[in-house]
Wavefront OBJ file of the C-alpha trace (Angstrom):
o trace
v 0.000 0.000 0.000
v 1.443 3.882 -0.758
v 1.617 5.932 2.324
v 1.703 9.485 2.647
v 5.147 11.641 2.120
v 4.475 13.974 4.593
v 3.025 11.701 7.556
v 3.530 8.291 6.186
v -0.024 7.141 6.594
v -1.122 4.837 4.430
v -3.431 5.701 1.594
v -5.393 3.659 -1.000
v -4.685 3.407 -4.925
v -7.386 5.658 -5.531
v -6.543 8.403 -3.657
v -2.882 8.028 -5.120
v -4.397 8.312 -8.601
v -6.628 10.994 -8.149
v -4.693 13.462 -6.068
v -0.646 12.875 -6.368
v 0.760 14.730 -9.089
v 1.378 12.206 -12.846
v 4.161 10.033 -12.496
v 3.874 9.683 -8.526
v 3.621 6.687 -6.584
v 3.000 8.431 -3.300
v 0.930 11.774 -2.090
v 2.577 14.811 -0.825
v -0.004 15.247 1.452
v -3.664 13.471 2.515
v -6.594 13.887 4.804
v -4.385 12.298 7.995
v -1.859 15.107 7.316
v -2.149 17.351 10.609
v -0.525 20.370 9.581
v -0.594 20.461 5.461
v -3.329 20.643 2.959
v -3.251 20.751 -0.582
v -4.674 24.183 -2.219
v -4.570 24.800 -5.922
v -2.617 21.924 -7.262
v 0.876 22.872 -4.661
v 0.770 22.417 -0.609
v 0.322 24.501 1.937
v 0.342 24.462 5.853
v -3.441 24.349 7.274
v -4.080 27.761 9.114
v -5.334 27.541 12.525
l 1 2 3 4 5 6 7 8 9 10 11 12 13 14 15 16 17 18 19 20 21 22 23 24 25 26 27 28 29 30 31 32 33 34 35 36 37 38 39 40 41 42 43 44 45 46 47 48
């Protein structure tokens, strides 16, 4: 299973095709990810 790149959690297939970047195997970032979110295609840290 792929895992995360910023928090290592895991993360399904799907979710790797649909929201890492082409030609990635693993997400910069996912909905576990306490203190990043993505925003218009890049990352960003999650405001408080």
């Amino acid at each position: 299973m792929p895992t995360c790149q910023n928090c290592d959690s895991v993360v399904t297939e799907s979710y790797v095709r649909v929201f890492a970047p082409n030609g990635m195997n693993r997400p910069r970032v996912c909905p576990n990810c306490e203190d990043k979110t993505r925003e218009k295609g890049g990352v960003r840290n999650k405001r408080n």
